[in-house]
N, C-alpha and C positions, 0 to 999 in steps of 0.2 A: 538594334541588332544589325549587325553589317551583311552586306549578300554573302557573303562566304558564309558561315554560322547560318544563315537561314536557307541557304541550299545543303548542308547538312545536315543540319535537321532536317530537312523534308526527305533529304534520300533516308535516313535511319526510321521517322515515318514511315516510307512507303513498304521497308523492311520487316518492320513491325506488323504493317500490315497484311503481308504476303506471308508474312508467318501464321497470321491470327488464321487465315482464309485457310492456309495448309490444314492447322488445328480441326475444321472437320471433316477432315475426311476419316476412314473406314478406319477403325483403330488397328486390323491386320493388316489395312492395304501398306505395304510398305513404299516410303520415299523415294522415287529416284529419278534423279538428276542428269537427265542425256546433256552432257558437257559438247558443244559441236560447234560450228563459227555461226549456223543460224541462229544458234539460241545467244551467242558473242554479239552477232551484228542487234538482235533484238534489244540487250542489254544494253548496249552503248548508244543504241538511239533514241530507248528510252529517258537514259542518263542525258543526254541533249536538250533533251525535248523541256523533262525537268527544267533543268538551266534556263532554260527558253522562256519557259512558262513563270519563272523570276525574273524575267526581265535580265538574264545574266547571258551575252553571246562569247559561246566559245570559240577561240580561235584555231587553227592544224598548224603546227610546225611542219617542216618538210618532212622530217622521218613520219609523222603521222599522228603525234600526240596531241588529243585537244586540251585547249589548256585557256585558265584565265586566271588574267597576276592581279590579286588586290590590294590595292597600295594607300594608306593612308594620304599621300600626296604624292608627289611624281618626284620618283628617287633621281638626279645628277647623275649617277654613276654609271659607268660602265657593264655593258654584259660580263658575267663568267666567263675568265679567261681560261685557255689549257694552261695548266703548272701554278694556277690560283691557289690557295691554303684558305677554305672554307670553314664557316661553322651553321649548320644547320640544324632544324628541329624537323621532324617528319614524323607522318603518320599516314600509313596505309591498310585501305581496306578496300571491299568488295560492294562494287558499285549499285548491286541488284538487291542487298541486305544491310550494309552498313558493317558489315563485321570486320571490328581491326586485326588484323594479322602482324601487323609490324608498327612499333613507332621507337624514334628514337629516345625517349625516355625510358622503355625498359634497356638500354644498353648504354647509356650514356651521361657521365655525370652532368646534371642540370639538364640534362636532354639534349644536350650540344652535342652534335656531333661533328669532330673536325679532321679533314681529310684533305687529301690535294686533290684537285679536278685534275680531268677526268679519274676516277678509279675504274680500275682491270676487274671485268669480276660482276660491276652492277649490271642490272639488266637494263638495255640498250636507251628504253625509255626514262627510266631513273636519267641518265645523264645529261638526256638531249632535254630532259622537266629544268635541271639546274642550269643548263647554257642559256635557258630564257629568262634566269632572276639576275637582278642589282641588287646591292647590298640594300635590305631593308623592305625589299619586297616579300608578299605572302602570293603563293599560288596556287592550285586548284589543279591537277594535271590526271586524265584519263587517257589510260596508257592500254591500248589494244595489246590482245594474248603474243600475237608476233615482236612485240616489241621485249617483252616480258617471261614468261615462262613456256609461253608458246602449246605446241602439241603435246606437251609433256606434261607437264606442269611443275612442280617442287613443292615436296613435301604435305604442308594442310592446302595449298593453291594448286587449285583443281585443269588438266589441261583448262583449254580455250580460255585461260579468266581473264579476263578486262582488269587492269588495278584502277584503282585511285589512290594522287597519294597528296596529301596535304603538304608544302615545303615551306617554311620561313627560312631566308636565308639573313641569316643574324652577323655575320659579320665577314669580311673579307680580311685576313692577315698580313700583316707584313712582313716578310723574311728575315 
């Protein structure tokens, strides 16, 4: 099993497990979730610590994204360029449960998804995950709430959420 797949698993583990523990409490007490950047900062350094605890060290890009690329060998190519014509596969979820929210297999024949870099529109950390893959690289990237949905949040993603979002970048096009 490669470190990627077993840091997955363990974060969907620890998910599991914070579900189980929720399981007994008070059957009226109801649920709730103070969303706020302590309980963000706690997330995300749990989600490290994880990593850590694998033997997996992640790295910060400048804007802020921690990230680790795993590569079957050491890819030749070039970083993602601006005006690049991508194909990716992706999947994200929530780093404190494991619940996926997004991947591109629900939207995408073969799961590919192919677009020009940068796209208008993604959230800030989506972009700055793909400016650090080579064609053929798999990465790992934990993207703090400010980078992402922020104080608001969108939709099922709750303000302060941390993402995680799994990227293979599967090929680079030619014009």
């Amino acid at each position: 099993m490669n470190k990627m797949s077993k840091l997955i698993n363990l974060i969907i583990l620890a998910g599991l497990m914070f579900g189980a523990v929720s399981c007994f409490k008070e059957a009226d007490e109801p649920e709730v979730i103070n969303y706020t950047p302590e309980r963000e900062a706690g997330i995300i350094s749990d989600f490290i610590a994880l990593a850590e605890s694998e033997g997996i060290q992640m790295d910060t890009t400048d804007m802020g994204v921690f990230y680790v690329i795993f590569s079957e060998e050491e890819q030749d190519g070039a970083l993602v360029q601006d005006g690049d014509s991508l194909g990716i596969i992706y999947r994200g979820y929530f780093p404190d449960n494991g619940l996926v929210f997004d991947q591109s297999s629900y939207w995408y024949e073969e799961g590919i998804w192919k677009f020009t870099f940068p796209t208008p529109g993604l959230i800030p950390g989506f972009n700055d995950a793909i400016a650090h893959l080579k064609e053929g690289d798999e990465g790992l990237f934990l993207i703090p709430s400010h980078l992402a949905y922020g104080v608001n949040g969108s939709g099922s993603i709750p303000p302060y959420s941390p993402l995680v979002f799994e990227i293979e970048l599967k090929s680079i096009y030619e014009e």
